[in-house]
C-alpha positions in Angstrom: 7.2 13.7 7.9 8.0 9.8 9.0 7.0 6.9 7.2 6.7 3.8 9.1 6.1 0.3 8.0 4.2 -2.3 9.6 6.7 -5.6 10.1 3.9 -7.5 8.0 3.9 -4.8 5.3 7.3 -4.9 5.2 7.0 -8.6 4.7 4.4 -8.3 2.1 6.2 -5.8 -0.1 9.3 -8.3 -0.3 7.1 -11.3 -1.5 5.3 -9.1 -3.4 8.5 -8.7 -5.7 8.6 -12.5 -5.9 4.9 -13.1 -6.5 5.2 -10.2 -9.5 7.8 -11.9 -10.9 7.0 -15.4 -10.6 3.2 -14.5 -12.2 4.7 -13.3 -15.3 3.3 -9.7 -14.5 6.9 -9.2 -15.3 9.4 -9.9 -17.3 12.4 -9.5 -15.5 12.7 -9.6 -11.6 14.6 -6.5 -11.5 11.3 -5.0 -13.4 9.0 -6.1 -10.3 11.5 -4.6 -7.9 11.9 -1.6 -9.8 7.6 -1.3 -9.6 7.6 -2.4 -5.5 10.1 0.1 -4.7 8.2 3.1 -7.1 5.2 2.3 -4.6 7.5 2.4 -1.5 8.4 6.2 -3.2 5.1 7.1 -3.8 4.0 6.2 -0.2 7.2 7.7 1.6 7.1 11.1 -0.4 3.6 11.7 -1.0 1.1 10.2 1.3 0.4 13.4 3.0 -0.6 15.8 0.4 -3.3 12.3 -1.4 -7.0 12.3 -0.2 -7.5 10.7 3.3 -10.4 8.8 4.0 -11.7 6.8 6.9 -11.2 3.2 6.4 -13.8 1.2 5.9 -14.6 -1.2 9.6 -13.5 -4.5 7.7 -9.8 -3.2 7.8 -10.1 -2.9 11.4 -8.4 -6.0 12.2 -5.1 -4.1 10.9 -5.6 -1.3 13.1 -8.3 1.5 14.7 -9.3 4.4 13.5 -7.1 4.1 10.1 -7.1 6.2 7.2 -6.6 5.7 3.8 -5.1 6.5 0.4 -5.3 5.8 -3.1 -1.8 5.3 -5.8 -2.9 4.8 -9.2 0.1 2.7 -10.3 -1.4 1.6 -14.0 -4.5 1.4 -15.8 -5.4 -1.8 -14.5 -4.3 -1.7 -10.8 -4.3 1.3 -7.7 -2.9 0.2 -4.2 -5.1 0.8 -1.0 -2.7 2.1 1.6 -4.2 2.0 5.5 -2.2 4.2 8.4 -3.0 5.8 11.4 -1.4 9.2 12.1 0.2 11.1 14.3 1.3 14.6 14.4 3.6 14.1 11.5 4.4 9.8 11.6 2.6 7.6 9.2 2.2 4.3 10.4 1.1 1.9 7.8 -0.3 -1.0 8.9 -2.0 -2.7 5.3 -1.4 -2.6 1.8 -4.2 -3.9 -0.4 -4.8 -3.3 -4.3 -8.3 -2.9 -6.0 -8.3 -7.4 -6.8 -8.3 -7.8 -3.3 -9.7 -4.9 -0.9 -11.9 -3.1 -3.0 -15.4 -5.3 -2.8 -14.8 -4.1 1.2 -15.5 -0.4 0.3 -19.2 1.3 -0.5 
């Protein structure tokens, strides 16, 4: 298995340190990197054996035909992770959490 990150994803993973940090969702910066990274993990090890779904048409401007998964990463938050696939390559292409993706599902 191959985990591949989008350019933008990549992108939005580094601020996404930053934006934790700088939002007091953490204490200390090395405590948001520490909690970006455990979601890099969780994606890169695990995103084949989670529930696939199709992804809803709003997320289409990201990609075709995408699939998606579910992380639970606390009580209060679970990151939306959109890919295509093929044969054994995981292209993700978004990366949305439940305060800003999840009105778009049924």
């Amino acid at each position: 298995m191959k985990v591949v990150f989008d350019s933008l994803v990549e992108d939005f993973l580094y601020d996404l340190v930053e934006i934790l940090y700088e939002k007091n969702y953490f204490e200390f910066y090395e405590e948001a990197d520490d909690y970006v990274s455990g979601l890099v993990y969780d994606i890169t090890t695990s995103i084949p054996y989670k529930l696939q779904r199709p992804a809803p048409p709003h997320f289409n401007r990201y990609g075709k035909n995408m699939s998606y998964v579910v992380f639970k990463k606390n009580n209060y938050t679970q990151w939306y992770v959109f890919f295509n696939q093929e044969d054994d390559i995981y292209y993700i292409r978004y990366i949305g959490n439940n305060h800003t993706c999840a009105q778009y599902f049924p």
